[in-house]
C-alpha positions as CSV (number, residue, x, y, z in Angstrom):
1,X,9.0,-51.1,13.7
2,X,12.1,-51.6,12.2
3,X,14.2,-54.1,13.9
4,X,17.6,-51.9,13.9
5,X,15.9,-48.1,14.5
6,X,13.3,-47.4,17.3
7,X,12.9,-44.1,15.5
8,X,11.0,-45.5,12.5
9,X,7.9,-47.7,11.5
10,X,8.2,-49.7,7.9
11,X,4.1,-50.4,7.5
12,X,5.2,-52.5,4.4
13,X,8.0,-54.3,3.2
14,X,7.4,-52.7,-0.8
15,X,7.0,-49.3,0.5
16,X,10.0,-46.8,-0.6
17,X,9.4,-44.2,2.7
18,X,9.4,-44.8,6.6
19,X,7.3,-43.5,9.4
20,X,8.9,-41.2,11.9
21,X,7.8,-42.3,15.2
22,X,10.5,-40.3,17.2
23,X,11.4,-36.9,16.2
24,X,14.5,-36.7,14.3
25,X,17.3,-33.9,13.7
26,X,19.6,-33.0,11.1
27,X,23.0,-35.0,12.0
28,X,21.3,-37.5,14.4
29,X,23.0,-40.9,14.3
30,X,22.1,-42.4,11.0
31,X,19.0,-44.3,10.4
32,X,17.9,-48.0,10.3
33,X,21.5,-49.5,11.2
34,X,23.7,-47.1,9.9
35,X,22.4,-47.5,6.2
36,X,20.3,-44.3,6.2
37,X,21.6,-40.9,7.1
38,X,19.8,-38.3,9.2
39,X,19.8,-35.7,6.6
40,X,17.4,-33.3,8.2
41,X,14.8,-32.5,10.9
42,X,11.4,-34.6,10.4
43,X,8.7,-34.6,12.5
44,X,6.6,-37.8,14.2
45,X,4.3,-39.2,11.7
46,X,6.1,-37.8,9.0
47,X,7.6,-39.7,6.1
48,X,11.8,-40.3,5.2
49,X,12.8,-41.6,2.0
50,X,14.0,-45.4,2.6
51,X,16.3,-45.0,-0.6
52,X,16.8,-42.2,-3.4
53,X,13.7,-41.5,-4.9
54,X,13.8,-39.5,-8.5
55,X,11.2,-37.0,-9.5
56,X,8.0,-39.1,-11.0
57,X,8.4,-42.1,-9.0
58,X,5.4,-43.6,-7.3
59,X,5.5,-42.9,-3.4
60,X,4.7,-46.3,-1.9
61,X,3.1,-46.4,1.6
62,X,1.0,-48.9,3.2
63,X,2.4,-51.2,0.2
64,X,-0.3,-48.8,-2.3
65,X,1.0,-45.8,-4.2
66,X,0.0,-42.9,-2.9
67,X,1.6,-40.2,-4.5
68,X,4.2,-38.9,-6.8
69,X,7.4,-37.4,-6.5
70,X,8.2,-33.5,-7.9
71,X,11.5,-33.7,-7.0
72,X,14.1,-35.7,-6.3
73,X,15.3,-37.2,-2.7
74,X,18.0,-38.6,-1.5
75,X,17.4,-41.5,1.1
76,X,17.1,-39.8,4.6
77,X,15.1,-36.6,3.2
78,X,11.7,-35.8,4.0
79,X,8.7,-36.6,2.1
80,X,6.0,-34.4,1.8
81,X,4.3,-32.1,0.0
82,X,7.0,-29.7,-1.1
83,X,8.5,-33.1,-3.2
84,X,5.5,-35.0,-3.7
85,X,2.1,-34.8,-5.0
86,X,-1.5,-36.7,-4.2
87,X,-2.6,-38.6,-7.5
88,X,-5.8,-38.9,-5.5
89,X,-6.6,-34.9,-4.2
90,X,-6.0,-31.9,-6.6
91,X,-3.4,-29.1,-5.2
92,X,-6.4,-26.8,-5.6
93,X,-8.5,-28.8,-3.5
94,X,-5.6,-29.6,-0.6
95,X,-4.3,-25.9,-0.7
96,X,-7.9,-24.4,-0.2
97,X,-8.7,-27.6,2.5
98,X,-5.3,-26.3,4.8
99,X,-5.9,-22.4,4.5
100,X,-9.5,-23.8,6.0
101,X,-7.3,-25.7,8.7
């Protein structure tokens, strides 16, 4: 956990996003000491941008790239699917795999 913001888990010190591990809202007092701001609502488990992160940059979790960005975001933004992309599972594959869900 990060030593200034119950609200989020760093699982490596070279990773680029954060783990939610308290629900967080748009305008919530900002994020690990004040340096990142609560920019929108993201879930628990779900991953925030530690700092601005351009379209084609590696996603870094767990210290191990594990996807790329599509789109820009700013630190504080959400990180998922709608801005990133698995290098490891085709969209195909992960769209057919979550209409299955």
């Amino acid at each position: 956990m990060l030593e200034d913001d119950a609200r989020l888990i760093l699982l490596h010190p070279d990773d680029n996003v954060l783990i939610c591990v308290r629900a967080i809202a748009a305008g919530d007092p900002p994020l690990s000491g004040g340096t990142i701001p609560a920019c929108e609502g993201i879930a628990i488990g779900h991953k925030i941008a530690r700092m601005p992160l351009r379209a084609g940059d590696k996603v870094i979790k767990y210290g191990a790239p594990i996807g790329s960005m599509t789109a820009d975001a700013a630190a504080g933004h959400w990180v998922h699917m709608h801005n990133m992309k698995s290098d490891y599972i085709s969209s195909h594959t992960r769209t057919a795999l979550e209409q299955d869900a």
